[in-house]
Backbone as CSV, one residue per row, in Angstrom:
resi,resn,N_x,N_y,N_z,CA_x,CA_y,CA_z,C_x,C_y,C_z
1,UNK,85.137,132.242,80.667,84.049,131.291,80.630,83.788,130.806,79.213
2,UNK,84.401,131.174,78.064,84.014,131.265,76.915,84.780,130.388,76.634
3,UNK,85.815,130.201,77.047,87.037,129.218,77.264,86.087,127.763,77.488
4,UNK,85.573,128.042,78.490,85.467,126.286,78.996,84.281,126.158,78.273
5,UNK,82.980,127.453,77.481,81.964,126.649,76.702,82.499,126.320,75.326
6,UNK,83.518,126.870,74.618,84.109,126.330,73.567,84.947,125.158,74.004
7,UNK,85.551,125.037,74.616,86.095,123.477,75.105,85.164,122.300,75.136
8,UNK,83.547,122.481,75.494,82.206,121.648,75.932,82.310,121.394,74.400
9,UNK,81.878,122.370,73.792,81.196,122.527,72.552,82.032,121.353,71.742
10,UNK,83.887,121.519,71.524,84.445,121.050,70.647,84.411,119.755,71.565
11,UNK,84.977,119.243,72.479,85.381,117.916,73.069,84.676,117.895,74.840
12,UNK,83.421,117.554,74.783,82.825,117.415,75.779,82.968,116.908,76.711
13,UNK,83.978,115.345,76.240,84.980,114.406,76.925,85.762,115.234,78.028
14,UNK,86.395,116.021,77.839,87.336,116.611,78.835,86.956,117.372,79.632
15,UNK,85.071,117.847,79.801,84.767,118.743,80.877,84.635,117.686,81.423
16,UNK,83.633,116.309,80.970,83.291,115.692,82.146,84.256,115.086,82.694
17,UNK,85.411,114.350,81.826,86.626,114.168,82.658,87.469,114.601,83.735
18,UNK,87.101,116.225,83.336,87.584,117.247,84.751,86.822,117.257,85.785
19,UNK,85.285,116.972,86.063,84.751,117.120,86.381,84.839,115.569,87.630
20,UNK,84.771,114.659,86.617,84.873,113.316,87.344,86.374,113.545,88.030
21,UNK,87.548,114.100,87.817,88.631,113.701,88.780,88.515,114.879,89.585
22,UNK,87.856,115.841,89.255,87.856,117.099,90.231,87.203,116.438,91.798
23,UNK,86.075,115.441,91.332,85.291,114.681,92.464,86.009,113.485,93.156
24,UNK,86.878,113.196,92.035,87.488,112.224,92.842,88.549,112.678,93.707
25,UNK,89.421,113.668,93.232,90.026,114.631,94.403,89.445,114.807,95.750
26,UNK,88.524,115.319,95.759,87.818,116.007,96.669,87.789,114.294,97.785
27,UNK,87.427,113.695,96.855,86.514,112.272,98.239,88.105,111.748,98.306
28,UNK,89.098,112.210,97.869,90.461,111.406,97.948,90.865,112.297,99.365
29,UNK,90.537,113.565,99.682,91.025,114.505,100.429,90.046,113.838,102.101
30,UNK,89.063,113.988,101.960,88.028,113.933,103.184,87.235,112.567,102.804
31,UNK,87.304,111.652,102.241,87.150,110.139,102.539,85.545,110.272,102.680
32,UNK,84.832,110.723,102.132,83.267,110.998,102.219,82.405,109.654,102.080
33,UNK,83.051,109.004,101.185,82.444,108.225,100.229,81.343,108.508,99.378
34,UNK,80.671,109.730,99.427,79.051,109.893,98.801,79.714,110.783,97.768
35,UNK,81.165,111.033,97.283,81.980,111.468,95.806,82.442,110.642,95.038
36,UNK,82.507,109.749,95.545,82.992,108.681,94.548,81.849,107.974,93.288
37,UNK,81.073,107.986,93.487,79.948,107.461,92.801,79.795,108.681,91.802
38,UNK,79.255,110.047,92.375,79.297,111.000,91.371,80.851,111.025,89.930
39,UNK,81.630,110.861,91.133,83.285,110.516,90.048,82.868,109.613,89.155
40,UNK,82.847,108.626,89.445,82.225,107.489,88.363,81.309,107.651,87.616
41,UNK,80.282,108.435,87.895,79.045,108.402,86.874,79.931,109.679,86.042
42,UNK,80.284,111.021,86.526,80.989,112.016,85.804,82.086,111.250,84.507
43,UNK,83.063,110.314,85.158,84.136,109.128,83.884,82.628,108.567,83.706
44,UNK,81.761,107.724,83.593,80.848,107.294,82.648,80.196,108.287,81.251
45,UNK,80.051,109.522,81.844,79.388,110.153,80.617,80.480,110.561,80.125
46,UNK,81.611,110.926,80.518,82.862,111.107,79.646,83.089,109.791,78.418
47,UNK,82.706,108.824,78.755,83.340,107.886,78.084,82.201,107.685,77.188
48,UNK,80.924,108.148,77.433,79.694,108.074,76.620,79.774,109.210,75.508
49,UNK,80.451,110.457,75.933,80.474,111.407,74.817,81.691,111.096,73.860
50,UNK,82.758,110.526,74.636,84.041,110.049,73.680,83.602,109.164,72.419
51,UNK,82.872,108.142,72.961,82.469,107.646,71.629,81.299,107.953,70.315
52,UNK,81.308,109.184,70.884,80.142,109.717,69.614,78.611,110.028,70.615
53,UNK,78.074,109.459,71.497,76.666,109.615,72.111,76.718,111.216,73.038
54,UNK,76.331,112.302,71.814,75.846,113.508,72.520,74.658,114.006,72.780
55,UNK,74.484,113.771,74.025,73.301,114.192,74.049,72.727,116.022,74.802
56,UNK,73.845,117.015,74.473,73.983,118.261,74.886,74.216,118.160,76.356
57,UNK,74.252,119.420,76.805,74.285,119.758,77.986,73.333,119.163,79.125
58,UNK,72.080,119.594,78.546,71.109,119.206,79.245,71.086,117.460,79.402
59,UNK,70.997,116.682,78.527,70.645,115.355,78.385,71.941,114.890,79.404
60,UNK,73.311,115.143,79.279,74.168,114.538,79.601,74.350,114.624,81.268
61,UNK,73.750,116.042,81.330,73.147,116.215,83.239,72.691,115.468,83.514
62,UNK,71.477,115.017,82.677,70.558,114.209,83.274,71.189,112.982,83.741
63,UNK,71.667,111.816,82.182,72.504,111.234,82.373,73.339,110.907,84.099
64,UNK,74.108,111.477,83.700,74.315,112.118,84.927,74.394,111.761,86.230
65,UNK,72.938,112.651,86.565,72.454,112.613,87.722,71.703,111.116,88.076
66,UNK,71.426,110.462,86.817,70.542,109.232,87.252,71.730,108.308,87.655
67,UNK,72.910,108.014,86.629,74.232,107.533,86.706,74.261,107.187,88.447
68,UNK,74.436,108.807,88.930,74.861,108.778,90.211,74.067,108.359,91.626
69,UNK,72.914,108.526,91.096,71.678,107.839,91.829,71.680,106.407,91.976
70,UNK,71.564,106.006,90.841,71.809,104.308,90.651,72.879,104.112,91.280
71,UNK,73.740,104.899,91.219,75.427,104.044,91.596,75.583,104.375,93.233
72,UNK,74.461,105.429,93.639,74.691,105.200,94.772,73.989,104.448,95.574
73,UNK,72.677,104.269,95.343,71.903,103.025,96.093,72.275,102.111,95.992
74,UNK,73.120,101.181,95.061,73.745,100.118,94.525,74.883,99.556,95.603
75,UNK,75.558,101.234,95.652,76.920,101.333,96.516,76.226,101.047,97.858
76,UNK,75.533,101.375,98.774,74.938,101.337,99.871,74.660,99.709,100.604
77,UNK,74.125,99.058,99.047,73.683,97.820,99.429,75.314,97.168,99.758
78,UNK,76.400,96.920,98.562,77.323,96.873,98.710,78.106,96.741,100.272
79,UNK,78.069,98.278,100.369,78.855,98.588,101.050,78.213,98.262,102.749
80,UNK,77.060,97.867,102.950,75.996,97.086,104.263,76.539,95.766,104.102
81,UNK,77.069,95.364,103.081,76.944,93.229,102.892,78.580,93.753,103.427
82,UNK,79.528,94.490,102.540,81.028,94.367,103.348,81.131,94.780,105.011
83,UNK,80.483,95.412,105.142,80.825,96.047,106.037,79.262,95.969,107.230
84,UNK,79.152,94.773,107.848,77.868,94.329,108.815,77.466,95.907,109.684
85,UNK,76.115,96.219,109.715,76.162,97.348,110.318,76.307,96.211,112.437
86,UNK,77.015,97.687,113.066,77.744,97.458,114.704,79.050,96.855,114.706
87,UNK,79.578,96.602,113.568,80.997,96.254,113.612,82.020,96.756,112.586
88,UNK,82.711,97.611,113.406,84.030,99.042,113.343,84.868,98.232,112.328
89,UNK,85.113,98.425,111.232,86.392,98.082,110.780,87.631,98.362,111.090
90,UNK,87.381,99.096,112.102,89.165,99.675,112.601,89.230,99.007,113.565
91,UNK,88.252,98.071,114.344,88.658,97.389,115.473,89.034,96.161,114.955
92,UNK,90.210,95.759,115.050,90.708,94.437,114.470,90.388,93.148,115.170
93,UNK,90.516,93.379,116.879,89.968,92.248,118.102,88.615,91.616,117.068
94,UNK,87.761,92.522,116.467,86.338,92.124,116.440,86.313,91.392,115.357
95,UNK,87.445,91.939,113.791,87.229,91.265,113.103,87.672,89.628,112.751
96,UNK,88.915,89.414,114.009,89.360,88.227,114.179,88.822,87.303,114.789
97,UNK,87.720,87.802,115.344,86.868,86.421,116.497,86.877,85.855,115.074
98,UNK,86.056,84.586,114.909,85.780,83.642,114.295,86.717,83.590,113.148
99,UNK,87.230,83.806,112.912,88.926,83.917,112.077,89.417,82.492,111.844
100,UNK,89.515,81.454,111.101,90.350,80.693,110.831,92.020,80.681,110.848
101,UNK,92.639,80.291,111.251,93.632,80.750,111.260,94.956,79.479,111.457
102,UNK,95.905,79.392,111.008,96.862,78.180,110.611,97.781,78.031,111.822
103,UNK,98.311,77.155,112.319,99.394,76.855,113.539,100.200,76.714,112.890
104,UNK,101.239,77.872,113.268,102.499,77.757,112.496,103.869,77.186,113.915
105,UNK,103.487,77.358,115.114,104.335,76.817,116.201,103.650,76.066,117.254
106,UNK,104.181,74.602,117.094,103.423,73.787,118.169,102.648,74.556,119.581
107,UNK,102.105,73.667,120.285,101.262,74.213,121.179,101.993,73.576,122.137
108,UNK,102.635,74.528,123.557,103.684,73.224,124.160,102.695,74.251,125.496
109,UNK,102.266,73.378,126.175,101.924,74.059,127.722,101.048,75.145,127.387
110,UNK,100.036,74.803,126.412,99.007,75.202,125.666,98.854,76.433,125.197
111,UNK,100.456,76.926,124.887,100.599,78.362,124.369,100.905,77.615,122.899
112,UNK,100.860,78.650,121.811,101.853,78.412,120.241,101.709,79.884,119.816
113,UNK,101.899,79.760,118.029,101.426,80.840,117.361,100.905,80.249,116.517
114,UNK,100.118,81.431,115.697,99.046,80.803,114.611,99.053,82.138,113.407
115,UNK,99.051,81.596,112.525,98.783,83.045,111.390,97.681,83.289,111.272
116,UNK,96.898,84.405,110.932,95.459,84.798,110.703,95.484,86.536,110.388
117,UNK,95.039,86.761,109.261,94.528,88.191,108.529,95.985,88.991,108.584
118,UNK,97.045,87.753,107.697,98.393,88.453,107.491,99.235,88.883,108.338
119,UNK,99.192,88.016,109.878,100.318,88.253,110.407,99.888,86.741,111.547
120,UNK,101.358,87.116,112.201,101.573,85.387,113.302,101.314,86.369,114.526
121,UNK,100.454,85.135,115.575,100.300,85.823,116.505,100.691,84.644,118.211
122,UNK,100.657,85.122,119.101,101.255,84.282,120.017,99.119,83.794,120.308
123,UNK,99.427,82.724,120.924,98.155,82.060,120.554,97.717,81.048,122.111
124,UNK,96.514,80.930,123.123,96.528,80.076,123.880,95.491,79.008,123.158
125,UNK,95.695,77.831,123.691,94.565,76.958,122.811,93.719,76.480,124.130
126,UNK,92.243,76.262,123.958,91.622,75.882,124.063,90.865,74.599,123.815
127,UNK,91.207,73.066,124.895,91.095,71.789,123.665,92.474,71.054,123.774
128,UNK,92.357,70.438,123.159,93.363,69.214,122.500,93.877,70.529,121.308
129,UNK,95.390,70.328,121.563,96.264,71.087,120.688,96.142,70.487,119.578
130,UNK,96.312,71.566,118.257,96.405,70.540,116.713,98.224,70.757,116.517
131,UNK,98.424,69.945,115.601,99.727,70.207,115.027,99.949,71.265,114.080
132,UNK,101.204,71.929,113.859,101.390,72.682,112.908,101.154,72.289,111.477
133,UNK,99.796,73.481,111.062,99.836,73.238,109.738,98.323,73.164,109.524
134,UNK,98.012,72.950,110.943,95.991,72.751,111.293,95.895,73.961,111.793
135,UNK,94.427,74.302,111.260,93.308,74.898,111.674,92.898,74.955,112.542
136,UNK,92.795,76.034,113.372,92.430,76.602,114.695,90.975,77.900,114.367
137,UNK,90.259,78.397,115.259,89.731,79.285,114.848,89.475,80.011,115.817
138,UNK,89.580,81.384,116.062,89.811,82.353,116.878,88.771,82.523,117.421
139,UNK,88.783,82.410,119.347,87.905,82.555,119.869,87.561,83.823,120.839
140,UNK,88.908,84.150,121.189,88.862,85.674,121.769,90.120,86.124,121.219
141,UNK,90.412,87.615,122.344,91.801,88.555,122.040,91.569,89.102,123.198
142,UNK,92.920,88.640,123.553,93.425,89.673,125.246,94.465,90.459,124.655
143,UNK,95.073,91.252,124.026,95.888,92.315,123.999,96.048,91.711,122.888
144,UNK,97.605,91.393,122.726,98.231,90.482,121.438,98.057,88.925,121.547
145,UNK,97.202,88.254,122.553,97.035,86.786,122.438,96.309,86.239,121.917
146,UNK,95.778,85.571,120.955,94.476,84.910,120.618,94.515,83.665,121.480
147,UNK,92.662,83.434,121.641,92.224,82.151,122.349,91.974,81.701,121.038
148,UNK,92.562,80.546,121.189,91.866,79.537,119.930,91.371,78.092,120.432
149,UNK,90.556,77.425,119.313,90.176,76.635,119.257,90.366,75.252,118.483
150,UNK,90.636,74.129,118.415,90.696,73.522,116.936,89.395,73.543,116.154
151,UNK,90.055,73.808,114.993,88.958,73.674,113.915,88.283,72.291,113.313
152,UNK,86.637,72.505,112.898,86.365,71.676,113.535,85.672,71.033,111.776
């Protein structure tokens, strides 16, 4: 133990550095998200003692702990605007409704395909077909089909 308070003492930088990837490990393992913020505030006071601002043991806790407070209410708001609360990011059907999406193969007998969120998909249209190269926008999903629409 004498080890790691002479390590604090001489270069303070490298506890909290251990400290911040020790946390980021951990939320890298089980996907928590409520470690990552502590990681970050832990690399913040690392990078606060690197340049000369010591404020001991105690102060740099504090530090710290407010760091991680702030960064997590911050993160929360964030992470509510990406992510709408009632809609799964793993369900893809949901995130493609209203989807813009490009006609990359005519519409012949009101089937085509259309690209949308990095891949081509087989596509029924709904409407007056557009030509390849127009804007459609996704109105349902039956398995692998999108209903589309022209865009308007």
């Amino acid at each position: 133990m004498t080890l790691v308070a002479d390590l604090y003492a001489a270069q303070p930088f490298w506890i909290w550095l251990g400290v911040g990837v020790l946390l980021l490990a951990v939320e890298a393992m089980f996907s928590t998200e409520w470690l990552l913020w502590p990681a970050v505030s832990a690399g913040l006071v690392a990078v606060m003692t690197a340049v000369g601002l010591r404020l001991g043991l105690p102060g740099e806790v504090a530090v710290f702990a407010v760091l991680t407070v702030i960064a997590t209410i911050l993160s929360r708001r964030l992470v509510q605007k990406a992510n709408p609360p009632g809609q799964d990011i793993n369900d893809r059907d949901s995130r493609l409704l209203d989807q813009r999406a490009r006609v990359v193969e005519a519409f012949v007998a009101g089937r085509g395909r259309v690209f949308v969120s990095g891949a081509e998909w087989a596509a029924v249209i709904e409407g007056e077909a557009p030509e390849p190269g127009q804007d459609v926008v996704v109105k349902g999903v039956s398995g692998s089909v999108l209903t589309v629409r022209p865009a308007v």
